[in-house]
C-alpha positions in Angstrom: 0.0 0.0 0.0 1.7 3.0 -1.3 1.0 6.3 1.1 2.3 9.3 0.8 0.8 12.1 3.6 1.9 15.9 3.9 2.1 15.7 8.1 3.4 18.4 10.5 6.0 17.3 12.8 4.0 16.2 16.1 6.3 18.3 17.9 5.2 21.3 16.8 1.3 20.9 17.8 1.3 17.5 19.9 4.0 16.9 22.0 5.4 19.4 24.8 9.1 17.1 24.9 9.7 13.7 23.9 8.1 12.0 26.7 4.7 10.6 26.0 1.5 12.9 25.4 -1.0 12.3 28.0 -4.8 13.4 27.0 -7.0 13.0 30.2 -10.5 14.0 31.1 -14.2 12.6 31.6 -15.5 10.6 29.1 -18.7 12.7 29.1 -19.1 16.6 30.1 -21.7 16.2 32.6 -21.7 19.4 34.6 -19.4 22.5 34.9 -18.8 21.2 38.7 -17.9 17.9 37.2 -15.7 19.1 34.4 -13.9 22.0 36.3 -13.1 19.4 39.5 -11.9 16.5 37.0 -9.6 19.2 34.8 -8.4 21.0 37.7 -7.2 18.0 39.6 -5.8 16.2 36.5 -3.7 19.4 35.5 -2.4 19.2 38.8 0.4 16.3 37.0 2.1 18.3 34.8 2.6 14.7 32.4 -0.6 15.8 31.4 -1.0 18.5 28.6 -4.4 17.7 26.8 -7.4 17.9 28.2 -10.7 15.8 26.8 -14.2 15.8 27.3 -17.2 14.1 25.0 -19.8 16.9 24.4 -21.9 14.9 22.2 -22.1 11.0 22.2 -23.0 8.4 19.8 -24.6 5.9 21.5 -26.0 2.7 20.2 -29.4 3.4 22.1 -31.2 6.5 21.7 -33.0 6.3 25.0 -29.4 6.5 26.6 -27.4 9.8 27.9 -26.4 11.5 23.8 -23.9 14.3 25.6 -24.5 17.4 27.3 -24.2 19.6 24.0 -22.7 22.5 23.4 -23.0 24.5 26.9 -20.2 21.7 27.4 -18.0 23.7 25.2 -18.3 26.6 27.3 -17.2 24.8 30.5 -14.1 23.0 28.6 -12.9 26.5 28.1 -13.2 27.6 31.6 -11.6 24.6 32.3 -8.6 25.6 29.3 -8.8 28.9 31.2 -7.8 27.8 34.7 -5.2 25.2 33.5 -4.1 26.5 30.7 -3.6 23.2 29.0 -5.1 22.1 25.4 -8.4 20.6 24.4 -10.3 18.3 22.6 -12.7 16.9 21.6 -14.9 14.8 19.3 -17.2 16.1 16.2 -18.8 14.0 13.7 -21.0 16.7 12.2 -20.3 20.2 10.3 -22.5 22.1 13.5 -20.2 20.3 15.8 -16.7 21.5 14.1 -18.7 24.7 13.9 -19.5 24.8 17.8 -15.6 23.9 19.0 -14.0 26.3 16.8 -16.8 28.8 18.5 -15.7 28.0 21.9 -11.6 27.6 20.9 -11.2 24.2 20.9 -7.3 23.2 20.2 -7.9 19.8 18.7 -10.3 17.8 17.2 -11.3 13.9 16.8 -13.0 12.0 15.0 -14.9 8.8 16.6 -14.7 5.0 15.4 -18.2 5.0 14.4 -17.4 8.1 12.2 -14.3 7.1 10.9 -16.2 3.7 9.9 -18.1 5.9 7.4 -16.3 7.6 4.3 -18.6 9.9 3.8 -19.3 11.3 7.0 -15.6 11.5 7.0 -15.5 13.4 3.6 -17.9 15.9 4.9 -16.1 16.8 7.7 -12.6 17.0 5.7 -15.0 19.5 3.7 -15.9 21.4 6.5 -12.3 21.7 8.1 -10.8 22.9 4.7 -8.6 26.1 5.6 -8.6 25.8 9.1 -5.3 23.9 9.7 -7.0 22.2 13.1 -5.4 19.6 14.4 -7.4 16.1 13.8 -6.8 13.0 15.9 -8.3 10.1 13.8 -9.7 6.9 15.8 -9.7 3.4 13.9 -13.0 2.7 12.6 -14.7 -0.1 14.4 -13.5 -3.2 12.2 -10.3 -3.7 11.8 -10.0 -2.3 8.2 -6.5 -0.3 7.8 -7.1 0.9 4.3 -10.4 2.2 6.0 -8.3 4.3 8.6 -5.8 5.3 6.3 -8.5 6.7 3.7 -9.4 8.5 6.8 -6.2 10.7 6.7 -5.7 10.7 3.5 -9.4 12.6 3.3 -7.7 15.3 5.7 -4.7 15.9 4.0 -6.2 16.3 0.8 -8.5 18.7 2.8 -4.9 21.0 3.3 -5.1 19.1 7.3 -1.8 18.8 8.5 -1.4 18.2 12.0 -2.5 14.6 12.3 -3.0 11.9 14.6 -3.8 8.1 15.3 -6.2 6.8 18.2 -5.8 3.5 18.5 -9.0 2.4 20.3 -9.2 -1.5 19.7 -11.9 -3.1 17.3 -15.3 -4.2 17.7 -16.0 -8.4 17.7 -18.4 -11.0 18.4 -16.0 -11.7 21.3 -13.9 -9.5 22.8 -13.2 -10.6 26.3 -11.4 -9.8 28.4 -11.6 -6.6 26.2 -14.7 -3.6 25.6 -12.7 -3.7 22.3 -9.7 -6.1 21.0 -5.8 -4.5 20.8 -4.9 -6.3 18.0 -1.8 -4.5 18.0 -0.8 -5.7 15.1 -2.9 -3.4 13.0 -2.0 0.3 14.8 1.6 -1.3 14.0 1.1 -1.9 10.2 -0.3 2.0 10.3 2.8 3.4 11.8 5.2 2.0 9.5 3.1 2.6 6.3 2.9 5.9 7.9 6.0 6.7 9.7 5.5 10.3 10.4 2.3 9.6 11.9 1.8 10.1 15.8 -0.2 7.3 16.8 -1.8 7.5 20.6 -3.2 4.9 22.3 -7.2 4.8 23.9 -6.6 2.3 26.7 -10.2 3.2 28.2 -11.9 2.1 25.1 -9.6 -0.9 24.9 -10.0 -1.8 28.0 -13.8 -1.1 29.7 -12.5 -1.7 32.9 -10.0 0.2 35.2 -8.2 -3.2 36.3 -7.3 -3.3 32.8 -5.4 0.1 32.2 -2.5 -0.6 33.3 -1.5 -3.3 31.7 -3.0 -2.0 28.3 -0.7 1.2 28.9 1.9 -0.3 29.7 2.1 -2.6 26.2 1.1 0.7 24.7 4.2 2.2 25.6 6.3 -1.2 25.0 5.3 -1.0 21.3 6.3 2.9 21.5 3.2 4.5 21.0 3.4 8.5 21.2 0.8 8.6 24.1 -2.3 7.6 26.0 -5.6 9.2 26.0 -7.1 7.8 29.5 -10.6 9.2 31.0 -10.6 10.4 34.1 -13.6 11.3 36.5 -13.6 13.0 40.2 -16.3 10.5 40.8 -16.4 7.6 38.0 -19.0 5.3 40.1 -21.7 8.1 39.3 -20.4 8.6 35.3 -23.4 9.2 33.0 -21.1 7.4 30.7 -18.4 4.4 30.4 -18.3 4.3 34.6 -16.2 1.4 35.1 -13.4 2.4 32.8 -13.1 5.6 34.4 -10.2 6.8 36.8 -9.9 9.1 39.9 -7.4 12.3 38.8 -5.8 10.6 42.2 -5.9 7.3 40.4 -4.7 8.5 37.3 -1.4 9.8 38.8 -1.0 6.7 40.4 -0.9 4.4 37.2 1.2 7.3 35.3 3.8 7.2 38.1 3.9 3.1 37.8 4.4 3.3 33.9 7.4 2.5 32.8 9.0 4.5 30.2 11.5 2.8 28.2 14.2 4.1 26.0 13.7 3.3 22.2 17.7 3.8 21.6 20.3 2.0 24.2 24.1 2.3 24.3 26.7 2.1 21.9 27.8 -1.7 23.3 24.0 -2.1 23.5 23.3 -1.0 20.1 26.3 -3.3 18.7 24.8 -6.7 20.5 21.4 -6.0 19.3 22.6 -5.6 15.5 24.7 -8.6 16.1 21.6 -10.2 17.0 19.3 -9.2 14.4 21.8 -10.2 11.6 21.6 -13.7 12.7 17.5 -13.5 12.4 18.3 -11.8 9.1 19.9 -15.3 8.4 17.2 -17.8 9.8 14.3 -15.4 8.2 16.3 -16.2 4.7 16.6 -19.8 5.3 13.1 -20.0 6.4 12.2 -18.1 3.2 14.0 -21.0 1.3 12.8 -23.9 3.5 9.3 -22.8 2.1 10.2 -22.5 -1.2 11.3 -26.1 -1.0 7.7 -26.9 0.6 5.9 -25.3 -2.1 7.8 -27.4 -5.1 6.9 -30.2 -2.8 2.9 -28.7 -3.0 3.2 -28.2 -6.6 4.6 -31.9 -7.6 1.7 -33.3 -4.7 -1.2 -31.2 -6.7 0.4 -32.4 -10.3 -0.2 -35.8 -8.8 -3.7 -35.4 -7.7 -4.8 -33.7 -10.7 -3.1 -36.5 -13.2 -5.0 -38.9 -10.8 -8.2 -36.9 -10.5 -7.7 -36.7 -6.7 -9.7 -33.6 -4.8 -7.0 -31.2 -3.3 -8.7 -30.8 0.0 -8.3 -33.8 2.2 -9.7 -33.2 5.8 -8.7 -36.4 7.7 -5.0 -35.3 6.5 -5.3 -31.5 7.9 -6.4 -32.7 11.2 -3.6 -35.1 11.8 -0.8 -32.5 10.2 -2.3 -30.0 12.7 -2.3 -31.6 15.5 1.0 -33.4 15.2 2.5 -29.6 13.9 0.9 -28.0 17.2 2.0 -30.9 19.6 5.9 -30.9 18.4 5.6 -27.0 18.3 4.5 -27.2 21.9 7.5 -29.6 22.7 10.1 -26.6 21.3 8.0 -24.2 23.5 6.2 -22.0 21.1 3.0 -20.5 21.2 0.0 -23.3 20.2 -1.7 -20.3 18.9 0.9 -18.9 17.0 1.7 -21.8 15.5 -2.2 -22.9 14.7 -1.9 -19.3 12.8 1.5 -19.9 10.7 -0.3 -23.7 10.0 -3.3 -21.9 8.6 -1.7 -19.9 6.5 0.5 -22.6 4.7 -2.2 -24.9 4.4 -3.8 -21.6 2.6 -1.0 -21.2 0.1 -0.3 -24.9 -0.5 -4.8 -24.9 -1.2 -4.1 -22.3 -3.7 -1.2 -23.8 -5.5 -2.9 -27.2 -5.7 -6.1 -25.0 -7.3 -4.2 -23.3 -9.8 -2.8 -26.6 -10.9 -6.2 -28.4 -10.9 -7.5 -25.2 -13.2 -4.7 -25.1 -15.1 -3.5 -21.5 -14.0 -0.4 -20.0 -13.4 1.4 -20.8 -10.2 
């Protein structure tokens, strides 16, 4: 996937040094009480330089609490005011971009359900043309990357700039012990299609639950994500919204100070053990490559064979045993069953399609 996006340094709009932006506030704005006493106490840790606050909310239910509206705007300010820190918040319609710039909102996002949509997106880049705004992008709900990508690319060709990721998790069936699954591996396949991209994580969403936080945050940071947007409430057990994922400001200070925040460079006798290292994988990933190379002229020859012998190329009871003796000797060397059933599936994918192409006669 070829990408190209015109993207301001983070530096310049995001990030106050090179530790990691923290972007805190209530998940809802419920009252000016509630929103000054949440912002006031969270600017009170100076790791903190965005404030957040939803002012209107898509819920899946009409008959549930939709957001204060915009008299929220008014008390984010105040809050802005007194702290003197950034804020943002979420639009998904032209009268909402309309209402923070009104009220001098510093950044904007855009919500999963939104971002989901490309023509709600569309609109909105329409909307934002000439403002040079800040817009914070969150994954759509399924994990679609050329979905979330089309997203900034909307922007940019909009003349929007100052960009960012919010990696919130994605919607399935089953997510437990998640609100929303990581899968990490997707917010990493954006950052290095897009490597100029600051990408900030959404452990909240991710998680639905404060135990959960933590340990989120922590992996967040791991895979070096540029920062965490957590929601915070001076009272989160009487929350109009998302109550249990909610922390104390108190709390809040209390999982920042037990982060750990690692270094993404080392030493020069650090550095020089690690290359040494990952020129040896450099070597096993090329002999891998040419073990399956071997494996698939072994595939082609076995699907000459059944087609010369009219023999159907899927053959259950033989998947089931290669499987499960693949998974139990893979379990013996002491990797991951379920990394292993994954690398299995996707051989026995290839090796259907070049047996396939043989049987139609098409090019392998």
């Amino acid at each position: 996937m070829g990408t190209r996006l015109n993207i301001t340094d983070s530096n310049q709009w995001l990030a106050k040094d090179d530790s990691p932006v923290i972007i805190s506030g209530p998940c809802s704005a419920e009252s000016r009480d509630q929103m000054l006493t949440t912002c006031n106490n969270i600017a009170k840790d100076k790791r903190v330089s965005i404030l957040r606050a939803g002012i209107w909310k898509p819920r899946t239910r009409p008959d549930i609490f939709e957001g204060i509206g915009e008299i929220g705007l008014e008390w984010l300010k105040e809050a802005k005011e007194n702290t003197g820190l950034k804020t943002c918040v979420e639009v998904a319609t032209a009268e909402h971009i309309e209402a923070a710039l009104k009220w001098d909102v510093d950044i904007l996002w855009i919500g999963a359900r939104t971002t989901v949509n490309p023509f709600s997106v569309q609109n909105l880049a329409d909307v934002l043309k000439g403002t040079d705004i800040p817009v914070m992008i969150k994954n759509p709900l399924n994990p679609d990357l050329k979905l979330w990508i089309g997203a900034f690319e909307r922007m940019n060709n909009a003349g929007i700039t100052k960009l960012a990721g919010i990696h919130r998790g994605f919607h399935a069936y089953d997510n437990k012990p998640y609100r929303n699954l990581p899968m990490w591996e997707i917010p990493i396949e954006l950052k290095r299609i897009l490597p100029n991209l600051p990408v900030i994580c959404d452990p909240s969403h991710i998680s639905g639950k404060r135990e959960l936080l933590k340990a989120v945050s922590q992996k967040a940071l791991d895979l070096s994500f540029d920062g965490l947007m957590i929601e915070s409430h001076y009272n989160p057990d009487i929350a109009l919204t998302d109550a249990k994922q909610q922390l104390t400001p108190t709390a809040l200070k209390t999982m920042l100070d037990e982060l750990i925040i690692r270094d993404e460079f080392g030493t020069e006798d650090f550095e020089l053990k690690i290359e040494a290292l990952r020129l040896d994988i450099d070597d096993m990933d090329h002999e891998l490559f040419n073990i399956l190379k071997r494996r698939n002229d072994k595939t082609k020859l076995i699907g000459q064979y059944k087609k010369e012998n009219n023999i159907t190329v899927l053959q259950l009871d033989r998947l089931r045993i290669m499987m499960q003796e693949r998974i139990k000797y893979g379990d013996e060397l002491g990797i991951d069953s379920a990394f292993i059933n994954k690398l299995l599936m996707l051989i026995h994918k290839e090796s259907i399609r070049i047996q396939t192409n043989i049987m139609q006669d098409k090019e392998v």
